[in-house]
N, C-alpha and C positions, 0 to 999 in steps of 0.2 A: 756574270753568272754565278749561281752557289747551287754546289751539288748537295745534296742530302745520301748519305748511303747509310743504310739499316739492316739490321740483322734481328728475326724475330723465330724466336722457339715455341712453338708451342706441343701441349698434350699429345700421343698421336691418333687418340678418339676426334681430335680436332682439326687435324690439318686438310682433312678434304673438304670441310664446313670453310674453313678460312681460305683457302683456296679461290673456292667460288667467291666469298667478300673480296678477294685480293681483284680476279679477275673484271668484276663489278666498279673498283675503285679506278683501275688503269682505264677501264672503258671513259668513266665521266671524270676521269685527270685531264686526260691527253686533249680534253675539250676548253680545257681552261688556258684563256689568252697567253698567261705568263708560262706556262710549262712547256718546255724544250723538249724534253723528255723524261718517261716515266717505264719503268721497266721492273717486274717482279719474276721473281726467279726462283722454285723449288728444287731444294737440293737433292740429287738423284743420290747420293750416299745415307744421307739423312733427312727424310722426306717429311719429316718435322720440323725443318726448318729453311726460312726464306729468306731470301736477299732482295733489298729493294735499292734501287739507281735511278733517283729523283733530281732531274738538271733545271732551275728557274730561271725566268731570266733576271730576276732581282729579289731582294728582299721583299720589295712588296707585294710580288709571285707568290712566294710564299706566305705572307699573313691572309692573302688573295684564297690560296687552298685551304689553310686551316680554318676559313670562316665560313666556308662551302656548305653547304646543307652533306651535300654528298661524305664529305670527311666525316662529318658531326655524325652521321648515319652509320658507315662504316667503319671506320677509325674508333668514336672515343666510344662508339655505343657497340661495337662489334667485335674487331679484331683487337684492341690492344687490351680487354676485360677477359680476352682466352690466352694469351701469351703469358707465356712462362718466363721467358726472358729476351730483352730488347737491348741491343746496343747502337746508339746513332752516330754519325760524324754529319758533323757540316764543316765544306771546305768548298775553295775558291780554287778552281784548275789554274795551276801554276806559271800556265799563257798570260792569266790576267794580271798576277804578283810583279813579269817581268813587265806588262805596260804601263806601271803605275810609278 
């Protein structure tokens, strides 16, 4: 598995616009064979910014989502052109480090 976890700031004239995109993307993620799980999260302290906790089940999960009509809709033509600022990790839950 590889988790993705993101942090995304945006404007605050824009966070109820990207909201609904956020909510819209989790709807047609969680449809996609290789995704485990998909989880978007706005912050009740700062409601300008989100958290997202994206679990694949492989690499090819993920090139699988980034080639999605859905992502290319939401993603590169939506939400990441209103973000302020973006920080991502990609990482391998540490169950799998000790199987290998």
């Amino acid at each position: 598995m590889v988790v993705t976890s993101i942090h995304y700031t945006f404007a605050n004239e824009d966070a109820d616009r990207v909201e609904s995109l956020f909510r819209e993307l989790v709807e047609e993620s969680v449809k996609e064979p290789g995704v485990v799980r998909f989880d978007v999260a706005r912050s009740t302290d700062t409601p300008n910014v989100f958290a997202l906790w994206e679990v694949y089940r492989d690499q090819d999960a993920i090139d699988a989502h980034y080639a999605s009509e859905h992502f290319a809709r939401l993603v590169v033509n939506g939400i990441r052109p209103l973000g302020r600022q973006r920080n991502a990790v990609n990482a391998v839950p540490i169950e799998m480090d000790r199987m290998n």
